[in-house]
Wavefront OBJ file of the C-alpha trace (Angstrom):
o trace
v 0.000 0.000 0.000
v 0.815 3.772 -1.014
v -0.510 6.716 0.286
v 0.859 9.454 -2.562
v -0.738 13.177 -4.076
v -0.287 13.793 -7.546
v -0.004 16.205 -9.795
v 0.786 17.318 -13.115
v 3.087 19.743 -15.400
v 3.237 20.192 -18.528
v 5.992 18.996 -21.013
v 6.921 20.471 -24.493
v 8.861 18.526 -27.118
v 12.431 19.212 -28.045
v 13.871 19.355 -31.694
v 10.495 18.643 -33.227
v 12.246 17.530 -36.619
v 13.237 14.632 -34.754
v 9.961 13.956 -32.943
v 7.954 14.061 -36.294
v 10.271 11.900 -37.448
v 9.842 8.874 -35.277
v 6.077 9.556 -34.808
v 5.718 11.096 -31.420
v 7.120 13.901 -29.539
v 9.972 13.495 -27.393
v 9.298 14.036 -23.511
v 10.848 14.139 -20.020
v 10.666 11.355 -17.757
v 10.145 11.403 -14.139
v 13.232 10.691 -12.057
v 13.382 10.389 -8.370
v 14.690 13.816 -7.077
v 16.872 15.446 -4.191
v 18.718 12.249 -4.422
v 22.366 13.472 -2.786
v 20.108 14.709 -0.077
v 18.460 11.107 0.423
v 22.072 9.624 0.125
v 23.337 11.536 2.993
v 20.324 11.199 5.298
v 20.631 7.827 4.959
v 23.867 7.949 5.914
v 25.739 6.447 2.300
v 27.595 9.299 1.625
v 30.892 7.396 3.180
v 30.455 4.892 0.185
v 32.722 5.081 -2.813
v 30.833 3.486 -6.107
v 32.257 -0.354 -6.435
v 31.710 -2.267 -10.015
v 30.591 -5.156 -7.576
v 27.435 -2.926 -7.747
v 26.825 -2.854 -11.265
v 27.022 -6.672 -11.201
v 24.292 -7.202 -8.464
v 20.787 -8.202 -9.556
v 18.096 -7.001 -8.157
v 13.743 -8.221 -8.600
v 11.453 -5.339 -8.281
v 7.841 -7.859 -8.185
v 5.183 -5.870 -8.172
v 1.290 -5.499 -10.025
v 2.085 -2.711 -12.436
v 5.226 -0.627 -13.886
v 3.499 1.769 -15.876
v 5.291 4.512 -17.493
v 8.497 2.163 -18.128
v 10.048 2.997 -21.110
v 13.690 1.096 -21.551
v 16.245 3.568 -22.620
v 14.782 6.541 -21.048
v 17.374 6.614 -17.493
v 14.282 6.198 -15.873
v 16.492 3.288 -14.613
v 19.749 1.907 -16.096
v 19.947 0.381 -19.735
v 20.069 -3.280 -18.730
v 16.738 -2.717 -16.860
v 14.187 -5.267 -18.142
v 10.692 -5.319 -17.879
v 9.267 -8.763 -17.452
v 5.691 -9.247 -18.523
v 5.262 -12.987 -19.599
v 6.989 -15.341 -18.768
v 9.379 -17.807 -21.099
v 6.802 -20.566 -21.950
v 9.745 -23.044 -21.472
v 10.339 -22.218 -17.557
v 6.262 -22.530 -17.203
v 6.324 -25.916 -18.401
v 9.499 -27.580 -16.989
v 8.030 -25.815 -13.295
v 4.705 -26.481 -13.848
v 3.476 -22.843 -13.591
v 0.121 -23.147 -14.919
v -0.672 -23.333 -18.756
v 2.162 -21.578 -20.712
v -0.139 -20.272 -23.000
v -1.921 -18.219 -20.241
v -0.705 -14.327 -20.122
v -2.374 -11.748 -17.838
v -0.900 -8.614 -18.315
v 0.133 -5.770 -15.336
v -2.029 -3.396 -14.004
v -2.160 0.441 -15.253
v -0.134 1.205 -12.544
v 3.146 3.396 -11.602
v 4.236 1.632 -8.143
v 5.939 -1.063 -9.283
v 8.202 1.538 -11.506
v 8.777 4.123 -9.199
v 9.834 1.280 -6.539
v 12.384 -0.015 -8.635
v 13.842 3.958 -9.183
v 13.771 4.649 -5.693
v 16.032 1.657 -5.082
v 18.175 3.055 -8.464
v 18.232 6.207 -6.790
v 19.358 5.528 -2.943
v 22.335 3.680 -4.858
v 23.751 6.120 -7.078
v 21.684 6.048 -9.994
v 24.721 4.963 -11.815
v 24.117 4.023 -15.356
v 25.770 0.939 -15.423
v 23.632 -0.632 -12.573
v 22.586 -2.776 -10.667
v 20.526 -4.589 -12.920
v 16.764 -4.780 -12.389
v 14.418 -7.135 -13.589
v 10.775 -5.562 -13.639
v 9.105 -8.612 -12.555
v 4.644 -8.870 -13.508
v 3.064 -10.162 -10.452
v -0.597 -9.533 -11.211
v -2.723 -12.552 -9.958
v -1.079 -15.498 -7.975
v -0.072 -17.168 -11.448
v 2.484 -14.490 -12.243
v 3.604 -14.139 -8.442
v 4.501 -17.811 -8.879
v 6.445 -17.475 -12.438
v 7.940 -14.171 -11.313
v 9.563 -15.728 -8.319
v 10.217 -18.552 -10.288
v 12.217 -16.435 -12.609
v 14.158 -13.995 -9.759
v 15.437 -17.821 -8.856
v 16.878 -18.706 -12.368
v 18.224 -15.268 -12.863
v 20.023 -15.366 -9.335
v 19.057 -12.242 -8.444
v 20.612 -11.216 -5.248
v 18.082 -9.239 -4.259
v 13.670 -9.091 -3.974
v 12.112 -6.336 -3.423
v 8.167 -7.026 -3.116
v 6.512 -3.520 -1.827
v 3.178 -5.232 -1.312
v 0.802 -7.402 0.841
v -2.070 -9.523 0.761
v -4.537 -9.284 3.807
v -5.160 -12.878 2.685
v -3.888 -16.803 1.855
v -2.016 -17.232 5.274
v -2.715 -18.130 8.876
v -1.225 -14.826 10.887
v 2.285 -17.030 11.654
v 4.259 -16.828 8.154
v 2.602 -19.805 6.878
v 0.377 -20.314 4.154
v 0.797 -21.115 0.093
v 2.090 -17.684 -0.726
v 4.981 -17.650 1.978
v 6.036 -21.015 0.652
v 6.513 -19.324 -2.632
v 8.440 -16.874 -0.928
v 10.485 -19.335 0.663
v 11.740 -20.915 -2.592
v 13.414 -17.471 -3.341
v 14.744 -17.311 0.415
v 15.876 -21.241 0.287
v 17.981 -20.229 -2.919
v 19.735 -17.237 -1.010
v 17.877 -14.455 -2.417
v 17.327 -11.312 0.644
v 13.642 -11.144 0.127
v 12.826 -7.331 1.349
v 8.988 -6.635 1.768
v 7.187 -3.849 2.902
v 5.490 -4.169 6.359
v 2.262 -2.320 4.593
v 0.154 0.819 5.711
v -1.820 -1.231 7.547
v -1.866 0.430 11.287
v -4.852 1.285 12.543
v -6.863 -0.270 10.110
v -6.718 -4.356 11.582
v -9.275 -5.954 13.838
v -7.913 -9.426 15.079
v -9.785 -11.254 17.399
v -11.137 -14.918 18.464
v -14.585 -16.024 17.954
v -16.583 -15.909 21.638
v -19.757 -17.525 20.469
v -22.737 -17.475 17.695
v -25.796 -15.635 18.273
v -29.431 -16.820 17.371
v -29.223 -14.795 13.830
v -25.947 -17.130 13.242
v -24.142 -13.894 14.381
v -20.317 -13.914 15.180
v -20.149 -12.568 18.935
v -16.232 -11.797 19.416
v -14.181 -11.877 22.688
v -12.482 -8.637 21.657
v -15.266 -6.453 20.588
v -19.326 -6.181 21.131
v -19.250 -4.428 18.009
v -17.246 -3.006 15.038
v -17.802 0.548 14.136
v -16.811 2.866 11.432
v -16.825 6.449 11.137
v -16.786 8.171 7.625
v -15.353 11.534 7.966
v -16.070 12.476 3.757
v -18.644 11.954 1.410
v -17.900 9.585 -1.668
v -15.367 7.730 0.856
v -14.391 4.633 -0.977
v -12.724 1.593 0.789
v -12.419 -2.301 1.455
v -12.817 -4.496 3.589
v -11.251 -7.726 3.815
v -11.941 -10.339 6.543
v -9.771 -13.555 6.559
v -9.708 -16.327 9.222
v -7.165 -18.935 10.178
v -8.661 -21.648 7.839
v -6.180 -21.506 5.021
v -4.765 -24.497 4.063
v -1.037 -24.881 2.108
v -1.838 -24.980 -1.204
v -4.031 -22.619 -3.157
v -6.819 -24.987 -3.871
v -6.877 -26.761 -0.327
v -10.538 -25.375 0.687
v -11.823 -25.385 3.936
v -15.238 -26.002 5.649
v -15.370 -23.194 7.726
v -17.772 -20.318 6.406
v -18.641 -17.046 6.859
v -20.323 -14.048 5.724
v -19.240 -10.035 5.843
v -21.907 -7.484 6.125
v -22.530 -3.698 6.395
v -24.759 -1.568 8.056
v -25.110 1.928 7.783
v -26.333 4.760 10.635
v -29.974 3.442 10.104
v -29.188 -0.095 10.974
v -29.770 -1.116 6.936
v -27.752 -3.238 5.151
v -25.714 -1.733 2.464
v -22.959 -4.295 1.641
v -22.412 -7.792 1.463
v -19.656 -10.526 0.509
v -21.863 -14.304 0.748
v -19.373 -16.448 -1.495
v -19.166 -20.228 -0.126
v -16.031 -21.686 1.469
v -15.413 -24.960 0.089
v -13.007 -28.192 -0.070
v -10.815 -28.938 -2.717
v -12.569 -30.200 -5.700
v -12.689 -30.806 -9.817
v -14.101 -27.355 -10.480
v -15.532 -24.171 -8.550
v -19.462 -23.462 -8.905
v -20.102 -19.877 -9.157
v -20.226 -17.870 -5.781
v -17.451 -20.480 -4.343
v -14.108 -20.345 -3.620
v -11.312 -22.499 -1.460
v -10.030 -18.975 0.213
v -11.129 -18.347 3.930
v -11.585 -15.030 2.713
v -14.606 -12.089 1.879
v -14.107 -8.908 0.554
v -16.739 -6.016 0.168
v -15.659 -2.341 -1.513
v -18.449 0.487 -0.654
v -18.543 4.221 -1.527
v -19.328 5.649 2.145
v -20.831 8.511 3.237
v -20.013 10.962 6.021
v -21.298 9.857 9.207
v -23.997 12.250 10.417
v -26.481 10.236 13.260
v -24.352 7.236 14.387
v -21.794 4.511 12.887
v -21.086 2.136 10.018
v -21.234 -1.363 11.856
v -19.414 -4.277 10.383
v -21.366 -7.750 11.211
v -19.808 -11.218 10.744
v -22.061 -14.297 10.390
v -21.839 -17.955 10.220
v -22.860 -20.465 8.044
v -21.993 -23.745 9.982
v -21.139 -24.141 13.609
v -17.125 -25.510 13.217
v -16.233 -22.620 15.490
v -14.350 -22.481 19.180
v -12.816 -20.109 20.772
v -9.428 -20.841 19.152
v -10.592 -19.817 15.807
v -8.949 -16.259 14.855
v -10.508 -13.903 12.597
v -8.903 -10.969 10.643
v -10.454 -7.774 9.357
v -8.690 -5.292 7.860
v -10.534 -1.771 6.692
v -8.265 -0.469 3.739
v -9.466 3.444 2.856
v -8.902 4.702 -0.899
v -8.418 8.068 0.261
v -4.945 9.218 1.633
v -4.965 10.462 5.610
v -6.593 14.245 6.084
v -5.904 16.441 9.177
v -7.950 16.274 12.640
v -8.176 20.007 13.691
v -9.832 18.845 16.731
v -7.276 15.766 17.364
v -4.164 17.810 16.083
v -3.312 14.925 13.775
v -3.737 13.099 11.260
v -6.675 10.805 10.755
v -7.909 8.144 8.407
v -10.580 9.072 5.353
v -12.760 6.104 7.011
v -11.643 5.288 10.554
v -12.086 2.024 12.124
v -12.820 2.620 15.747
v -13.006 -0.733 17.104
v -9.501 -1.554 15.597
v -6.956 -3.680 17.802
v -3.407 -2.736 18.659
v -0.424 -4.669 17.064
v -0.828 -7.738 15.134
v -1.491 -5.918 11.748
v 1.647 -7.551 9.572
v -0.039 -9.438 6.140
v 1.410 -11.783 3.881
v 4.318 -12.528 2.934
v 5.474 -9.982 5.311
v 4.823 -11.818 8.019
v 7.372 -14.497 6.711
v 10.277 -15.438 8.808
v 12.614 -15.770 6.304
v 12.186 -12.215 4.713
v 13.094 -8.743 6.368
v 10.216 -6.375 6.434
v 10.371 -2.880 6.538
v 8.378 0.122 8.185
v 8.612 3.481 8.700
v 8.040 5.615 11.983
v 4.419 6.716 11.184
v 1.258 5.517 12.751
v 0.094 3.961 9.835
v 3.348 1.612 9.714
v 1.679 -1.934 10.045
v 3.173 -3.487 13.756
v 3.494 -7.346 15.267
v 3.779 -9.413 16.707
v 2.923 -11.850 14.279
v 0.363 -14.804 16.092
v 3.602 -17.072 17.024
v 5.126 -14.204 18.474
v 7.810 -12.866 16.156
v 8.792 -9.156 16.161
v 7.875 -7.523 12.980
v 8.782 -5.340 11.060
v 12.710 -5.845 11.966
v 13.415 -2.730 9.580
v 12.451 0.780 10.635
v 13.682 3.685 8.695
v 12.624 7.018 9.696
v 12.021 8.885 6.226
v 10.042 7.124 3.886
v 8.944 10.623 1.311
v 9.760 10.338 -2.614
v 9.547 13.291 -4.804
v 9.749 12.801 -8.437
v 10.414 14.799 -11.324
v 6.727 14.874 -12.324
v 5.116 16.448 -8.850
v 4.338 13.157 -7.777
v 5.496 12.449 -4.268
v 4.215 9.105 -1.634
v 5.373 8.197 1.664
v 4.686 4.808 3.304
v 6.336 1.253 3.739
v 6.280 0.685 0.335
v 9.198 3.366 -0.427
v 10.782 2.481 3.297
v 11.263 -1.031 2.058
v 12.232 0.232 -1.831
v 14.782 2.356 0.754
v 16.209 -0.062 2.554
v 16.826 -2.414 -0.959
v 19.002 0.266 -2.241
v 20.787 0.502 1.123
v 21.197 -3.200 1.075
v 22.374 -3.461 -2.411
v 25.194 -0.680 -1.522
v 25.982 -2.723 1.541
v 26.233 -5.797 -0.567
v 28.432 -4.324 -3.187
v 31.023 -3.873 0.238
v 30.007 -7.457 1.531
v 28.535 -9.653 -1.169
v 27.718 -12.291 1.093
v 25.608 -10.768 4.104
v 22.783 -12.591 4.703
v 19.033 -11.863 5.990
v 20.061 -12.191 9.467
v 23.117 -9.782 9.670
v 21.507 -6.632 7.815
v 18.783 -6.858 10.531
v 21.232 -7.810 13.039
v 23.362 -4.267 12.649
v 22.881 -1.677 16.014
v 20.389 0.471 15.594
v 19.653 4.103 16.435
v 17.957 4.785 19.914
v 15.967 7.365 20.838
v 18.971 9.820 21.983
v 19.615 9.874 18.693
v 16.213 11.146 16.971
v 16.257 14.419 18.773
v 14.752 13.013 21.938
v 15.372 16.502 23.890
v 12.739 17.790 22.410
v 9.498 17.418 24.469
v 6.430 16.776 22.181
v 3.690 19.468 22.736
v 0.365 19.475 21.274
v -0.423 22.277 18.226
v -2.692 24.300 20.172
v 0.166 25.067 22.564
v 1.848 26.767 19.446
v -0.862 28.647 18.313
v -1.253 29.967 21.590
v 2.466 31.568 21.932
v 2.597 32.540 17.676
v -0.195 32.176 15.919
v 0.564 34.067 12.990
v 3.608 31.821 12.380
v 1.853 28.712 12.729
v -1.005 29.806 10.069
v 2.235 31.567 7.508
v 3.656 27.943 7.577
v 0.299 25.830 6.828
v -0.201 28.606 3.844
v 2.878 27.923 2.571
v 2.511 24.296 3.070
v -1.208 23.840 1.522
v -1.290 21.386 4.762
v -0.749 21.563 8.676
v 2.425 20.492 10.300
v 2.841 16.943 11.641
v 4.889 17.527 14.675
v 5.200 20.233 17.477
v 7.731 20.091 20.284
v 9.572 22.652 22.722
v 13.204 23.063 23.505
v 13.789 23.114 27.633
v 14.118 26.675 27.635
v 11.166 27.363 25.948
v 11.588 27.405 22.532
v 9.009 26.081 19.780
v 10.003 23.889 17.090
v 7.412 22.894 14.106
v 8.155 19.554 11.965
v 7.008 19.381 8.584
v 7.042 16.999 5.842
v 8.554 18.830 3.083
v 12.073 20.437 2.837
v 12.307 24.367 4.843
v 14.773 25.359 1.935
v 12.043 24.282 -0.444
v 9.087 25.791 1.254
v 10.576 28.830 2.401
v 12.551 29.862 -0.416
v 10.981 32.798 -1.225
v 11.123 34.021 2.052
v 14.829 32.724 3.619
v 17.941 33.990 1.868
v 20.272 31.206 1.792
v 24.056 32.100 1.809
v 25.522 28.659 2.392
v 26.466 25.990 -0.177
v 23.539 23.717 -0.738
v 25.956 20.803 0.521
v 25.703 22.317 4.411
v 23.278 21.597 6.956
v 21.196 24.100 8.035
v 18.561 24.974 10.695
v 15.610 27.684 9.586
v 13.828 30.219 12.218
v 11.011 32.081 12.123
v 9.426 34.819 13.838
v 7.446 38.827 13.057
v 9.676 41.406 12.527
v 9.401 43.949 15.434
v 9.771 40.784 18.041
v 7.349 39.200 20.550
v 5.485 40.864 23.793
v 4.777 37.700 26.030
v 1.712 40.014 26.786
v 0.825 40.985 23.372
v 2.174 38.637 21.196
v 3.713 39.414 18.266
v 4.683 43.394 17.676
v 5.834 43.386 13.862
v 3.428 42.567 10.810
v 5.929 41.097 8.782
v 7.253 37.598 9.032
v 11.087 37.397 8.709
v 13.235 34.135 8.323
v 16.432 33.377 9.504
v 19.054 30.544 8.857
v 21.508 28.849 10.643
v 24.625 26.924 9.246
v 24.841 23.863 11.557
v 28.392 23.228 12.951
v 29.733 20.270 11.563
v 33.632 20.085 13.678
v 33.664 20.214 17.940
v 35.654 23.949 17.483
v 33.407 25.721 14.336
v 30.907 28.126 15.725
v 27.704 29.364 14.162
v 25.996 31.816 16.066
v 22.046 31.533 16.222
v 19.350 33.904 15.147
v 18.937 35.828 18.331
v 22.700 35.910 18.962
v 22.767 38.367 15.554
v 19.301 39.692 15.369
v 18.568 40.321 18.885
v 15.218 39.974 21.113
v 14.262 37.168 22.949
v 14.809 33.515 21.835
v 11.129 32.417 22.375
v 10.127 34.784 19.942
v 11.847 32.350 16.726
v 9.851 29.246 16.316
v 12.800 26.686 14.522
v 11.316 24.603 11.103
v 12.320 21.408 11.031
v 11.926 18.727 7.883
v 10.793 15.375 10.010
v 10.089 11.699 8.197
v 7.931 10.310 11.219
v 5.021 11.039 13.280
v 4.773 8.639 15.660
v 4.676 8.934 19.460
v 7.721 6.352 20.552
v 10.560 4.830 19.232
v 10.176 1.184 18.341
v 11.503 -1.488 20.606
v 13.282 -2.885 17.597
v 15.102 0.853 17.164
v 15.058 2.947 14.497
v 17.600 1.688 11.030
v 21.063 3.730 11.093
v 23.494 2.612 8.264
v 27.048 1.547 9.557
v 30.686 2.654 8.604
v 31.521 1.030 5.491
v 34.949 -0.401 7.693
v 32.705 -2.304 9.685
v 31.754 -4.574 6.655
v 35.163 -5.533 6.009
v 34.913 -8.376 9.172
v 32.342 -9.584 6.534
l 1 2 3 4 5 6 7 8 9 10 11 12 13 14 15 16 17 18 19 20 21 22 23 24 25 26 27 28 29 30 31 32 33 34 35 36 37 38 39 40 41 42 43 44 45 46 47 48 49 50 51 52 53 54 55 56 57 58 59 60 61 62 63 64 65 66 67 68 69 70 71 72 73 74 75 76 77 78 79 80 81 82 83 84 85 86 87 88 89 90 91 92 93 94 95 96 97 98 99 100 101 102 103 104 105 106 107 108 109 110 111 112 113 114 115 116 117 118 119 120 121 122 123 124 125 126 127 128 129 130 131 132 133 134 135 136 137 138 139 140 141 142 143 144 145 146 147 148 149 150 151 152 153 154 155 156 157 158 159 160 161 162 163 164 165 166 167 168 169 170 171 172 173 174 175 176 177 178 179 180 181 182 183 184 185 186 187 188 189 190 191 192 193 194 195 196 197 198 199 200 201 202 203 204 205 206 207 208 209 210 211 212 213 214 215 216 217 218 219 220 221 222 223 224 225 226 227 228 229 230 231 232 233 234 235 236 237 238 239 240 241 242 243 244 245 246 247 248 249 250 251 252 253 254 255 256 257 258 259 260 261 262 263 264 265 266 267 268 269 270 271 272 273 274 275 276 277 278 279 280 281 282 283 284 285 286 287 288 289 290 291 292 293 294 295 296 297 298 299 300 301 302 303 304 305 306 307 308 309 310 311 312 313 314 315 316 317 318 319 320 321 322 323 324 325 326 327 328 329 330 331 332 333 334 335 336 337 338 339 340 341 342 343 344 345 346 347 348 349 350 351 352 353 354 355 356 357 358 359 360 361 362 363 364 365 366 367 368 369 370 371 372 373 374 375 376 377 378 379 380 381 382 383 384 385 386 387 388 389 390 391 392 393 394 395 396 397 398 399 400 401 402 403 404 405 406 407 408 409 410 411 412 413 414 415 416 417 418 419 420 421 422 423 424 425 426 427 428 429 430 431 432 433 434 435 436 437 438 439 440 441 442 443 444 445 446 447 448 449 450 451 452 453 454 455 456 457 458 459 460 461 462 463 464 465 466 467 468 469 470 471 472 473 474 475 476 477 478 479 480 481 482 483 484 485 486 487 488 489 490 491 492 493 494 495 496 497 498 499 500 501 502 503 504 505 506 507 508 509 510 511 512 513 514 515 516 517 518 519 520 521 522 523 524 525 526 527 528 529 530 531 532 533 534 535 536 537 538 539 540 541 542 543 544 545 546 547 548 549 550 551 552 553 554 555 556 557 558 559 560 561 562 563 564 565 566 567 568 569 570 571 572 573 574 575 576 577 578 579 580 581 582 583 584 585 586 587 588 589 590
């Protein structure tokens, strides 16, 4: 799952003899962007280029890579885009019938995936080399695998989930695909999915008279539409899946919604069923239903989600899964001072939110430090996701930009491949076994305050930056001696640059203040009517010294509120710690 914003520019074609001449004007491409800037957050910076990175190979499987044209440095020349399969490796693996071909979705993520990993490394043209692998229906997942294995990739990176097929403990048909990649010594790199907040996990307590599912976790499960034409899914799944595809099971149930009136709106009735010659229509061997609805904005009451059975093989050992997936991205909770789901799911359990195959112990998954960063423990108790990386943004070329565990885990590949290009042999269990960064390290002197707090002291500045911004801030937080700092997602030399006059090299790190011109009463708040901005080089050696604001500028320190670029929003650090990439002399032992 990716939560992204788009947007549009427009393009013009260059040397238009040549463009008539081949049929079709010439355009850009969209390329991943600020990519010296990821490189250094990331800590990589401190790694030369090796040619043992242009020999690694590395499987991007994914649904879609639309917009992939070869030769474009969207990606490096050798890139290939894989979208059937050789008929020859269907038949001597038995993949189905080699005649069957089901093309990739009209999507982008599968592309801009494999260019965020291109871009963390280098985005040197001679590599790595990528194979764009089609994954679209459980066929293709099997023959791209299948083909990652007999090209000997080094490398899988699958940015994607399915809230289905598996038993909650890394089980299941589709994790024992997985596993022949793992078995063959592939690092299989999945993204832990944007699933927090959004999973209701629970055993069954008993069945009412109505053959209604009574849960031990929940009386009821509620949802609260905060929009109008509020599209989303929902997907229950119960531990009833059997190891292969076809294996069936007796166990049956039925979803169902009801809206504020108490009438039902939505339904999912198909029949669970053992293995056999042939489906009948409305059957289907998956312990699995799915319903998508258009909601509306609650007004009166709740959306109520109601679970029925069709046969009693229940007890209380039974687990059931529902996951509410929103097609709208987050919006901002004035009231809450954060930000909240299109469709929330009210009655949604803590923890226990990773899908499949990232819930596989053989593969590292990967998070990022928001909320919506699907958590463990997986049912048998493993922590996932071992990865957490604390920026997950990419901006491209084309105003398209997306945060999430998708990118994290795209991220982390291009880490890994560096790391690899040091150390060809690390395995699964020493990338995740590196120390990680604690919260001293993540600015952890900084108290957390709510907005209002903000708004209360400077006002004006608060409202100046969500103008500029077109959204709120996503983090406040104080200093001990009073100052304010406000985290946002985009870059301050971006956003302010109209405003801050910059006369450092690009290359330094630098802190940006605001505050009115004409300084701050404590009594009256601010005394000037225009809003002035102020940098700060940040000293990089134990002796340099880089005076701040109020040190030059005068008037009280209080009265500059520091902007800060931050790639999290969550409320702790993670027991598993937050990723930090080590020295590149610490691979040599490797």
């Amino acid at each position: 799952m990716v939560r992204e914003t788009k947007s549009t520019h427009g393009m013009f074609a260059l040397v238009l003899c040549v463009a008539l001449s081949v049929g079709s004007p010439l355009r850009a491409v969209s390329v991943l962007e600020n990519i010296e800037d990821l490189r250094k957050f990331f800590g990589l910076t401190s790694f030369q280029y090796r040619p043992e990175l242009a020999k690694l190979k590395i499987a991007v499987i994914d649904n879609g890579f639309e917009g992939f044209e070869s030769g474009k440095k969207q990606l490096p020349e050798s890139a290939e885009l894989i979208s059937a399969y050789p008929k020859e490796m269907v038949t001597q693996f038995n993949l189905g019938d080699p005649d069957y071909v089901q093309a990739p979705l009209p999507t982008e993520h599968g592309k801009m995936m494999a260019q965020i990993v291109w871009g963390i490394t280098g985005a040197n043209p001679q590599g790595p080399k990528f194979y764009l692998l089609n994954a679209n229906g459980i066929t293709n997942f099997r023959r791209a695998v299948r083909f990652a294995i007999e090209q000997k990739v080094d490398l899988i990176l699958y940015s994607q989930n399915r809230e289905c097929c598996g038993n909650f403990d890394g089980g299941g048909f589709i994790n024992a695909i997985v596993n022949q990649a793992t078995q063959s010594g592939i690092v299989w790199i999945n993204a832990a999915g944007n699933y927090g907040g959004h999973v209701f996990n629970s055993a069954i307590q008993s069945m009412g008279s109505d053959n209604r599912v009574v849960f031990v976790k929940a009386n009821e499960l509620r949802l609260r539409s905060r929009l109008d034409e509020n599209k989303a899914q929902i997907i229950m799944a119960w531990g009833a899946n059997g190891p292969e595809e076809d294996s069936g099971t007796d166990q049956d149930l039925d979803l169902y919604v009801y809206d504020e009136n108490n009438t039902q709106v939505a339904k999912s009735e198909l029949k669970q069923v053992m293995k056999k010659d042939s489906l009948a229509e409305g059957e289907t061997y998956l312990a699995r239903e799915r319903i998508s609805y258009d909601f509306s904005k609650n007004r009166n009451g709740y959306y109520r989600i109601v679970v029925k059975s069709k046969n009693k093989h229940w007890n209380r050992n039974n687990q059931v899964r529902i996951v509410v997936i929103p097609e709208r991205p987050p919006i901002q909770d004035n009231e809450k001072q954060k930000m909240v789901d299109a469709i929330e799911f009210l009655d949604a359990t803590k923890g226990g939110e990773i899908m499949v195959p990232a819930d596989n112990p053989n593969v590292i998954t990967v998070g990022d430090m928001s909320p919506f960063s699907a958590q463990g423990p997986t049912s048998d108790g493993r922590v996932k996701p071992e990865i957490i990386l604390e920026n997950s943004i990419a901006s491209f070329s084309n105003g398209q930009s997306s945060s999430g565990t998708s990118n994290a885990a795209a991220y982390f590949t291009g880490i890994a491949a560096i790391l690899k290009s040091y150390a060809p042999h690390l395995t699964r269990e020493q990338l995740i076994g590196f120390p990680k960064k604690r919260p001293s390290a993540l600015g952890a002197s900084i108290r957390r305050v709510p907005f209002t707090e903000v708004v209360s002291q400077h006002s004006i500045i608060f409202n100046s930056i969500e103008q500029m911004l077109d959204e709120s801030p996503i983090l406040a937080g104080r200093y001990s001696d009073g100052r304010y700092v406000l985290g946002i997602r985009k870059s301050p030399a971006e956003t302010l640059q109209g405003l801050c006059e910059i006369n450092y090299s690009s290359q330094e790190p630098l802190e940006f203040y605001l505050r009115w011109a004409g300084g701050y009463d404590r009594n009256r708040g601010p005394r000037g009517t225009t809003l002035q901005c102020y940098t700060r080089r940040i000293p990089t050696q134990e002796n340099d010294s880089s005076p701040f604001p109020w040190e030059q500028q005068g008037g009280e320190r209080t009265s500059y509120v520091e902007v800060r670029q931050v790639f999290f929003s969550g409320t702790s650090i993670p027991s598993q710690g937050v990723w930090q990439t080590p020295n590149p002399e610490s691979l040599y032992r490797f």
